[in-house]
C-alpha positions as CSV (number, residue, x, y, z in Angstrom):
1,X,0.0,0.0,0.0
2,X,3.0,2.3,1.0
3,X,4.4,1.3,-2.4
4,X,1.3,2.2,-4.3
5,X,0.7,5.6,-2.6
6,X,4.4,6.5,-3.4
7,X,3.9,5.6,-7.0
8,X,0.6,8.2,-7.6
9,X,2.7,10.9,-5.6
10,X,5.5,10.6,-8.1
11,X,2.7,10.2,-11.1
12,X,1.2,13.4,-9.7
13,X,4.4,15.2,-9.7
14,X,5.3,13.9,-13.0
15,X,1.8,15.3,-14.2
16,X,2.4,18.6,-12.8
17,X,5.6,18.9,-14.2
18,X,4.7,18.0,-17.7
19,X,1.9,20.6,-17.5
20,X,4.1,23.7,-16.6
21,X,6.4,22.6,-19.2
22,X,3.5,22.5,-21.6
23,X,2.4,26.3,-20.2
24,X,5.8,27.6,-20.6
25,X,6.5,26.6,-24.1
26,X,2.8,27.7,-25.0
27,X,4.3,30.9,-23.8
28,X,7.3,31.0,-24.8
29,X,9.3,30.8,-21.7
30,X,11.0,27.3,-22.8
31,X,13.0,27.0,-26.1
32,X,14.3,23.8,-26.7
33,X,17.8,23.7,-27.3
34,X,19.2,22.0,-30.3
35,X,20.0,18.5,-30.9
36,X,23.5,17.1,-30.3
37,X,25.4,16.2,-33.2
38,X,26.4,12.8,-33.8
39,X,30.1,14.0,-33.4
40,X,28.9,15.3,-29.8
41,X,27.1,11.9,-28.7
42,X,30.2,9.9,-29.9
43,X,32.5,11.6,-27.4
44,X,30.5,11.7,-24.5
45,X,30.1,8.2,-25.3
46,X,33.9,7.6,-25.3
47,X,34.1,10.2,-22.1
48,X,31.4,8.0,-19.8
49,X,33.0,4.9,-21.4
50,X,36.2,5.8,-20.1
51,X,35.2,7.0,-16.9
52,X,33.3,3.7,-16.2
53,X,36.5,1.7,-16.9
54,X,38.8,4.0,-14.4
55,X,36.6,3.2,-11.3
């Protein structure tokens, strides 16, 4: 029961979050920012890769 009751809080909060994202970019508050480039993903990619191996 705790469980479940946890779950609709964080479904709740998701909601409401979702929604004053929604209100912003209706209002132009938000502007998305571009998308990375495939250069960009590649090395943070290689950068986490690397990291993970160090530890």
């Amino acid at each position: 029961q705790l469980r479940q009751e946890l779950q609709q809080m964080r479904d709740s909060c998701e909601t409401l979050q979702f929604n004053l994202y929604k209100i912003a970019e209706q209002k132009g508050y938000y502007t998305p920012s571009q998308p990375a480039s495939p250069e960009q993903i590649q090395q943070i990619k290689s950068e986490m890769t690397s990291s993970m191996t160090i530890q």
